[in-house]
GUROZA-143969 format. One record per residue: residue number from 1; x, y, z of N, C-alpha, C in turn; residue in one letter. Coordinates in Angstrom, 3 decimals. Last residue first. Example, Ala and Ser with C-alpha at 12.3 -4.5 7.8 and 13.67 -1.06 7.14 Angstrom:
<resi:2 n.px:12.850 n.py:-2.250 n.pz:7.080 ca.px:13.670 ca.py:-1.060 ca.pz:7.140 c.px:12.900 c.py:0.030 c.pz:7.870 resn:s> $
<resi:1 n.px:13.190 n.py:-5.690 n.pz:7.800 ca.px:12.300 ca.py:-4.500 ca.pz:7.800 c.px:13.200 c.py:-3.300 c.pz:7.800 resn:a> $
//
This chain:
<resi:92 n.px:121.460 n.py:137.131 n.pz:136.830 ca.px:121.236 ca.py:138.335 ca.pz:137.051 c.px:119.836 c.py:138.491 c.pz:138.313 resn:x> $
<resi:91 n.px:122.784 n.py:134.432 n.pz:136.996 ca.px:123.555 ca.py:135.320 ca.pz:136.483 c.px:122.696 c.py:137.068 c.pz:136.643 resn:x> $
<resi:90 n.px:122.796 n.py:132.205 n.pz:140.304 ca.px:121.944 ca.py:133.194 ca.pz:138.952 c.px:122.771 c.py:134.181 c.pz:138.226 resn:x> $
<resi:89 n.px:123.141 n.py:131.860 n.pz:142.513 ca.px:123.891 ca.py:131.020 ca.pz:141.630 c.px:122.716 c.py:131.581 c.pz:140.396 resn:x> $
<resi:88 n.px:122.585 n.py:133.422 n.pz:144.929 ca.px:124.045 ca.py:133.440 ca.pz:144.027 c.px:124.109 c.py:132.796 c.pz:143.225 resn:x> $
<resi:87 n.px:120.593 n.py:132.830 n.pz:145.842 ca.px:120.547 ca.py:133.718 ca.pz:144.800 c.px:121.792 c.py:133.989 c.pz:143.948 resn:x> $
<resi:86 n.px:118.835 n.py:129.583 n.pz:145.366 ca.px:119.941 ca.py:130.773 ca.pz:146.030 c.px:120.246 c.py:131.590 c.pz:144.831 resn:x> $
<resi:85 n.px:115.944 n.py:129.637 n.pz:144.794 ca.px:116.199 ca.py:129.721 ca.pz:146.378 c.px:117.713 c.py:130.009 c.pz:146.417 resn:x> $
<resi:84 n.px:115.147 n.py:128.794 n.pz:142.394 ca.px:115.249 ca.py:130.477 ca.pz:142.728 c.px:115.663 c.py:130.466 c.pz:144.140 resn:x> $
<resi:83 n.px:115.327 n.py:126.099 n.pz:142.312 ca.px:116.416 ca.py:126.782 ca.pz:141.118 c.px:116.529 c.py:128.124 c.pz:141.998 resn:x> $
<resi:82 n.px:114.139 n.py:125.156 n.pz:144.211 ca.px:115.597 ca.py:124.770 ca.pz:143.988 c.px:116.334 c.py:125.870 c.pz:143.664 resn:x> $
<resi:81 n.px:111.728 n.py:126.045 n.pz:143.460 ca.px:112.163 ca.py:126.795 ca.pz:144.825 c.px:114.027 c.py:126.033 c.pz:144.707 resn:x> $
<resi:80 n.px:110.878 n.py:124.436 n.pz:141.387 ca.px:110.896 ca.py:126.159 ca.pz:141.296 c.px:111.829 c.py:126.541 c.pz:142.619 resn:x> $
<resi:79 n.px:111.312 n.py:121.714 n.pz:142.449 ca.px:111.866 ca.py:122.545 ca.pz:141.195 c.px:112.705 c.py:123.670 c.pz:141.620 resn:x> $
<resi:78 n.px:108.991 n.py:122.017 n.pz:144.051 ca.px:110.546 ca.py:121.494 ca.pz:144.530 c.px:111.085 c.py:122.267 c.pz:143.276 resn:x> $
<resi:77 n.px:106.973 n.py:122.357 n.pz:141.821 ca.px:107.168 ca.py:123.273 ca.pz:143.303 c.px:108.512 c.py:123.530 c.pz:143.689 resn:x> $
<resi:76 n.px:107.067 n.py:119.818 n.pz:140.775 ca.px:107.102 ca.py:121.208 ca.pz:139.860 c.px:107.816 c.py:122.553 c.pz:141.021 resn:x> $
<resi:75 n.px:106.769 n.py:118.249 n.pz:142.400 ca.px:107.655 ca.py:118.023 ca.pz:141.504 c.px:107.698 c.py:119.184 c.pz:141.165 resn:x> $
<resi:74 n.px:103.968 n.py:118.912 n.pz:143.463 ca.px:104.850 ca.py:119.106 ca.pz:144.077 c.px:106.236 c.py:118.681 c.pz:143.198 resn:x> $
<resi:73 n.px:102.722 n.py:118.242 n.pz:140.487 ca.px:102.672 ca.py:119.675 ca.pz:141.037 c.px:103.270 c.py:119.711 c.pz:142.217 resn:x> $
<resi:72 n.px:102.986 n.py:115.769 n.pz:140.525 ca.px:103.711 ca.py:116.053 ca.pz:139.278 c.px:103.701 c.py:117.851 c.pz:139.852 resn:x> $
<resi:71 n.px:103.882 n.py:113.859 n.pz:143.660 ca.px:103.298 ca.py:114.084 ca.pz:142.214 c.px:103.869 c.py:115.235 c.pz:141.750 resn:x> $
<resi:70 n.px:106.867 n.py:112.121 n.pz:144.287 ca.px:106.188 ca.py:113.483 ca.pz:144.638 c.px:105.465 c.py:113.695 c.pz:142.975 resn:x> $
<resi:69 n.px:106.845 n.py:108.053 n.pz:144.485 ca.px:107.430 ca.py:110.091 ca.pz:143.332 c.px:106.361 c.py:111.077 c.pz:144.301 resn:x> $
<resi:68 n.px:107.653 n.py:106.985 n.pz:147.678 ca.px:106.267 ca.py:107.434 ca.pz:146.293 c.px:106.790 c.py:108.251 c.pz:145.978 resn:x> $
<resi:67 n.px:110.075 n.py:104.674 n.pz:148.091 ca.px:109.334 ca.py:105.762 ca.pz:148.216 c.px:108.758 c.py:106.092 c.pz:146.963 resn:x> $
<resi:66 n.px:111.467 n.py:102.315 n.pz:147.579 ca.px:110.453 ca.py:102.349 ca.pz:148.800 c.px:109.720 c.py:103.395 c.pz:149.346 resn:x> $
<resi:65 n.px:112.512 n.py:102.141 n.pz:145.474 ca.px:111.636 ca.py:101.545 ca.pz:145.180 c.px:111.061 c.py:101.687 c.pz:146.129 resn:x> $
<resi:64 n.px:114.539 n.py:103.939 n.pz:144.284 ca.px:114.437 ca.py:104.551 ca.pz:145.214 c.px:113.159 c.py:104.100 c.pz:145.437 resn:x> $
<resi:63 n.px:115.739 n.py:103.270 n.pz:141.821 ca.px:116.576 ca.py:103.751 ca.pz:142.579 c.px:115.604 c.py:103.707 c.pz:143.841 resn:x> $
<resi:62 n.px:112.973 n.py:102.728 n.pz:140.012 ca.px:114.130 ca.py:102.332 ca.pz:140.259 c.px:115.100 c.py:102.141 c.pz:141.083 resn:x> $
<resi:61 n.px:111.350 n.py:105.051 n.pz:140.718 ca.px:111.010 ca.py:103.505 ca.pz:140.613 c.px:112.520 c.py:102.884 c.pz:140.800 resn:x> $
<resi:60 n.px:112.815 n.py:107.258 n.pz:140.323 ca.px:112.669 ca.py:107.562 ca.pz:142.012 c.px:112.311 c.py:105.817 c.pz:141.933 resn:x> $
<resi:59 n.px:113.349 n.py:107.407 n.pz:137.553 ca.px:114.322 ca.py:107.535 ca.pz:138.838 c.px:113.957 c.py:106.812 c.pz:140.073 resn:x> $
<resi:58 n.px:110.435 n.py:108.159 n.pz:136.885 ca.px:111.302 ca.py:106.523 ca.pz:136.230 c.px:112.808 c.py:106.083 c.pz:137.417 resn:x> $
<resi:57 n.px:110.406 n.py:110.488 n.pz:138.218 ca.px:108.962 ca.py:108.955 ca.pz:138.112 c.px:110.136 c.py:107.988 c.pz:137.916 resn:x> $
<resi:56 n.px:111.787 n.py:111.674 n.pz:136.079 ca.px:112.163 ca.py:111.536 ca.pz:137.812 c.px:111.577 c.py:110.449 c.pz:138.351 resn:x> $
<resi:55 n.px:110.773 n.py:111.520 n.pz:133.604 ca.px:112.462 ca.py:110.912 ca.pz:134.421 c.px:112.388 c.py:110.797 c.pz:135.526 resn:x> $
<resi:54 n.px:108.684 n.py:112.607 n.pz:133.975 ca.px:108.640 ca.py:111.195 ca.pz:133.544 c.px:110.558 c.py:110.513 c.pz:134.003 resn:x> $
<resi:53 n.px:109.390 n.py:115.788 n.pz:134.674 ca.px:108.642 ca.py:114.567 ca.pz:135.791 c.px:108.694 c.py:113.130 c.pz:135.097 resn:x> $
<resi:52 n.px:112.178 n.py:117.171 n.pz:134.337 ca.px:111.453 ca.py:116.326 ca.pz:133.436 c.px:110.603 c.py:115.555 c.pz:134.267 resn:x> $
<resi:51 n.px:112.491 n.py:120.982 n.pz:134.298 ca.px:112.541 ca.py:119.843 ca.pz:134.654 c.px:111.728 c.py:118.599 c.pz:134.125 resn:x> $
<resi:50 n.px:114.843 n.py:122.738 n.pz:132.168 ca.px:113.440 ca.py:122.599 ca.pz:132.628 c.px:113.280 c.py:121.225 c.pz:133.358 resn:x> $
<resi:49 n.px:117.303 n.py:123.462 n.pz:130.627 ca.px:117.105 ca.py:123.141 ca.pz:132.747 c.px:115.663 c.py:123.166 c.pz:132.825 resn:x> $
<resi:48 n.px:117.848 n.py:123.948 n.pz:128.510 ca.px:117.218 ca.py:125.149 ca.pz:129.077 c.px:117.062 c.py:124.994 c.pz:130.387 resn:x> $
<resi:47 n.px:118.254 n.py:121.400 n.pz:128.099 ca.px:119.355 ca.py:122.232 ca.pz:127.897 c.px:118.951 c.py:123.762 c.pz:128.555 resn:x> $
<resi:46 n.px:116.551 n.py:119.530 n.pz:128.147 ca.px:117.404 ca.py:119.296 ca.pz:129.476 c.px:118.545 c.py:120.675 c.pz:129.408 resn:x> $
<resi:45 n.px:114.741 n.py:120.248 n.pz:126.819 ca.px:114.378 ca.py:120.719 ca.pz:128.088 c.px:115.466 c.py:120.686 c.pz:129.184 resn:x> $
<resi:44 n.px:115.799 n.py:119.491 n.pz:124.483 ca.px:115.566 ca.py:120.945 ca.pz:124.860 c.px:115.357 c.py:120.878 c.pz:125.812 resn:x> $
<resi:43 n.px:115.650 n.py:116.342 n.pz:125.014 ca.px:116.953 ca.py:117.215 ca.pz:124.993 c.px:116.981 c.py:118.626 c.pz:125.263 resn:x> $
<resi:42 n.px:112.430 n.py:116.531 n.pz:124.605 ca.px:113.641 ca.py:116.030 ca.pz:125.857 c.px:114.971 c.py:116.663 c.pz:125.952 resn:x> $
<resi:41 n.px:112.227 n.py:117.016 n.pz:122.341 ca.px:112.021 ca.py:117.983 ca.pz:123.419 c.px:112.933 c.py:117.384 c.pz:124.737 resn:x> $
<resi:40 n.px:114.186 n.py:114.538 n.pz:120.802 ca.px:114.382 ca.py:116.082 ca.pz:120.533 c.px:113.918 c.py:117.222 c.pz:122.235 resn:x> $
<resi:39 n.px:112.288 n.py:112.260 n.pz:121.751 ca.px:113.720 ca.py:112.578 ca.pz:122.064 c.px:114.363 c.py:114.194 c.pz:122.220 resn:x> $
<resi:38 n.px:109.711 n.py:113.613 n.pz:121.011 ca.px:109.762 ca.py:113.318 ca.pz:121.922 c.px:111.764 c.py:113.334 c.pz:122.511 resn:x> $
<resi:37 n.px:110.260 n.py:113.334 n.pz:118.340 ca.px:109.952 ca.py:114.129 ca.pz:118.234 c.px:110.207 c.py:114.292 c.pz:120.259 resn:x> $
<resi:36 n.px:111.088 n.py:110.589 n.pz:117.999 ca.px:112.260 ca.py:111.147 ca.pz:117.465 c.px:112.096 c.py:112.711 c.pz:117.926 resn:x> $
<resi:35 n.px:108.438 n.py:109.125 n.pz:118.173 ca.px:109.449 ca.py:108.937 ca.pz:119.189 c.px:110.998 c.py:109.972 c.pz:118.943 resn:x> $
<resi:34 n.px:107.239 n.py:110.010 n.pz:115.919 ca.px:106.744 ca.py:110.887 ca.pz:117.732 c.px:108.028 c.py:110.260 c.pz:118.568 resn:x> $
<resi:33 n.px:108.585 n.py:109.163 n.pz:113.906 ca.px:108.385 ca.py:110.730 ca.pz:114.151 c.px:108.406 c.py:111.217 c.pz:115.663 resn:x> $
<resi:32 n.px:107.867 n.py:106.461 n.pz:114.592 ca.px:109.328 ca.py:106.990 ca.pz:114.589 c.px:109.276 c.py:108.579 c.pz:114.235 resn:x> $
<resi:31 n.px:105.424 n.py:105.594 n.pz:114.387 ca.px:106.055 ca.py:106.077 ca.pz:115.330 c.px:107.094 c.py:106.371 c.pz:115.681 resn:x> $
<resi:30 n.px:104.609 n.py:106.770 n.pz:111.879 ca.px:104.486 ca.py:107.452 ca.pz:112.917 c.px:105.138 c.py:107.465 c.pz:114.066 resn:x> $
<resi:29 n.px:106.116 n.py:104.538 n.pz:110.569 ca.px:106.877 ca.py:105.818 ca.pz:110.475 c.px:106.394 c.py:106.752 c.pz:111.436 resn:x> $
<resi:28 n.px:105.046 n.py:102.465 n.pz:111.850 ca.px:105.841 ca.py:102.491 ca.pz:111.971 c.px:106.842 c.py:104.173 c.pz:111.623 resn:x> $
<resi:27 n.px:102.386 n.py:103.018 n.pz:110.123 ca.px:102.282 ca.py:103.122 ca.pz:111.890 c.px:104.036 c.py:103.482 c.pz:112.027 resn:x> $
<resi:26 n.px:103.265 n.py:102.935 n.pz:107.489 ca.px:102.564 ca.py:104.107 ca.pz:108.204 c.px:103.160 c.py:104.282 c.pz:109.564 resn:x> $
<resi:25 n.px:106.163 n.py:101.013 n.pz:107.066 ca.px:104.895 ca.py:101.098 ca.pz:107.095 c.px:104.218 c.py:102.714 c.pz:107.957 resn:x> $
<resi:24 n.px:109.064 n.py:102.080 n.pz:105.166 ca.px:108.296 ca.py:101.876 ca.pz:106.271 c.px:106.876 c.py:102.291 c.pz:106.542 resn:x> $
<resi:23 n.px:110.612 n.py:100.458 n.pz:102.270 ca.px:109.768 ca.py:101.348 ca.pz:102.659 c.px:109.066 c.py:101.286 c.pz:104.139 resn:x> $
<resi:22 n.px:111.786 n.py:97.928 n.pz:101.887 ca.px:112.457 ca.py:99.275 ca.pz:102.544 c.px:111.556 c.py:99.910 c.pz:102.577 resn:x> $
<resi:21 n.px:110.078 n.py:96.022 n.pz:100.953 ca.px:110.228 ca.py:96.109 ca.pz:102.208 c.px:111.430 c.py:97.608 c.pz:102.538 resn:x> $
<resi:20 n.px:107.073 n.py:97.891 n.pz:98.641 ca.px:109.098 ca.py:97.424 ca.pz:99.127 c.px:109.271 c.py:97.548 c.pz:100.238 resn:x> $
<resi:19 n.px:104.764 n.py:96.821 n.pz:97.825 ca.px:105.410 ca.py:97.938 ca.pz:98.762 c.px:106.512 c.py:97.230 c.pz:98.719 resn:x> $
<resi:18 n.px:103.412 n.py:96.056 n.pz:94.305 ca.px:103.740 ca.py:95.692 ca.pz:95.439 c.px:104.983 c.py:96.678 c.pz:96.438 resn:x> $
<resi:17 n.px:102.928 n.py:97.706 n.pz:92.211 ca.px:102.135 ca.py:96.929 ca.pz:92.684 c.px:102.136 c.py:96.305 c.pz:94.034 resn:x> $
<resi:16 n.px:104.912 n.py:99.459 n.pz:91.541 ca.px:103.459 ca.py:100.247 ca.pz:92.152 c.px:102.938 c.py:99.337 c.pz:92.350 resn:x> $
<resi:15 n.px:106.866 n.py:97.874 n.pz:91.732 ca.px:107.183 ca.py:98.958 ca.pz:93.343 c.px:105.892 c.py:99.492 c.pz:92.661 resn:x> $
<resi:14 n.px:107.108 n.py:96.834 n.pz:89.557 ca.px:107.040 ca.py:95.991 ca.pz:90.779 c.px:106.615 c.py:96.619 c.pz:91.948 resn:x> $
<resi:13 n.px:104.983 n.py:98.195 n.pz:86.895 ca.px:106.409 ca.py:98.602 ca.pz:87.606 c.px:105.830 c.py:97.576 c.pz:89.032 resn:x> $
<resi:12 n.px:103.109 n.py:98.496 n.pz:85.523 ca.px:103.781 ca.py:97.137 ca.pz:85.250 c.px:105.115 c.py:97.203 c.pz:86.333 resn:x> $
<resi:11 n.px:102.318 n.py:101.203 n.pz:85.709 ca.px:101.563 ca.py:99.687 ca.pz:86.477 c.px:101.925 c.py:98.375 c.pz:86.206 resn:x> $
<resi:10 n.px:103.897 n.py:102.542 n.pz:84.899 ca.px:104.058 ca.py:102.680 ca.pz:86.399 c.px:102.601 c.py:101.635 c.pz:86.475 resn:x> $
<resi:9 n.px:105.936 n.py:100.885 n.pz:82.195 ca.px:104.944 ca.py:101.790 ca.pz:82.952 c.px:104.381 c.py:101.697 c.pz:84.384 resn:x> $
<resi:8 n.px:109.394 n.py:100.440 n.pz:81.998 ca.px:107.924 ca.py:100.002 ca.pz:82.277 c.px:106.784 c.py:101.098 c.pz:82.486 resn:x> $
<resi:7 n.px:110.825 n.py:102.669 n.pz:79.391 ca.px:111.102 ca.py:101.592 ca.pz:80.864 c.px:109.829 c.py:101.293 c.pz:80.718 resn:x> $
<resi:6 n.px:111.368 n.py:103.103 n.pz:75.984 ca.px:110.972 ca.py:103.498 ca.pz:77.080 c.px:110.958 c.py:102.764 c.pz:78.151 resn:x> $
<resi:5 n.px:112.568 n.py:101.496 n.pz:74.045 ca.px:113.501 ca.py:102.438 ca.pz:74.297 c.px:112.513 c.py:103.192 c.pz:75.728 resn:x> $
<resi:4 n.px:109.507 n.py:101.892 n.pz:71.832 ca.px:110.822 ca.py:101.496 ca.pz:72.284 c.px:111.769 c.py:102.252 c.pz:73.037 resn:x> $
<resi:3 n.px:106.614 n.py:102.907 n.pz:73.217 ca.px:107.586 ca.py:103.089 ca.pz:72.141 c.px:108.961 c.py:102.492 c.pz:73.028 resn:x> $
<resi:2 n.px:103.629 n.py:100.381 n.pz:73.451 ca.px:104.278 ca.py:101.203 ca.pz:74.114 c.px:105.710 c.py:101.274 c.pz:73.335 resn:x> $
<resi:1 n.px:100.295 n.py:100.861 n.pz:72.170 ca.px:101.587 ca.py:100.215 ca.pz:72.215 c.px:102.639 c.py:101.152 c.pz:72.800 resn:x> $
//
């Protein structure tokens, strides 16, 4: 018997038998990690100036529907030679 003055027990309790719609399902929380996780590097990359090939891809579709993205290792190339090709615009 259960003593007075105590709440339910956790198998008479609503929330251990049945999930509360506030709670988010697995998948759903996964994918709000990877998508939150994904936002985040994105932002680092844009702050350190690394370059992003899925933006540019998504750019060049859009904007620029009558030419092919430069794959992902000439993307990279262009880059490199942007950034280091003048020298004045480097701090050391």
């Amino acid at each position: 018997m259960r003593a007075e003055g105590r709440g339910p027990r956790a198998e008479e309790s609503p929330r251990a038998s049945s999930p509360s719609a506030e709670e988010p399902s697995w998948p759903r929380l996964i994918t709000a990690v990877r998508d939150r996780t994904r936002a985040i590097a994105r932002t680092v990359r844009t702050i350190i100036g690394a370059p992003d090939y899925e933006r540019y891809v998504e750019h060049v579709r859009l904007c620029h529907p009558d030419r092919a993205p430069l794959t992902r290792d000439e993307f990279a190339r262009e880059r490199m030679e942007d950034r280091y090709s003048r020298p004045g615009t480097r701090c050391c």
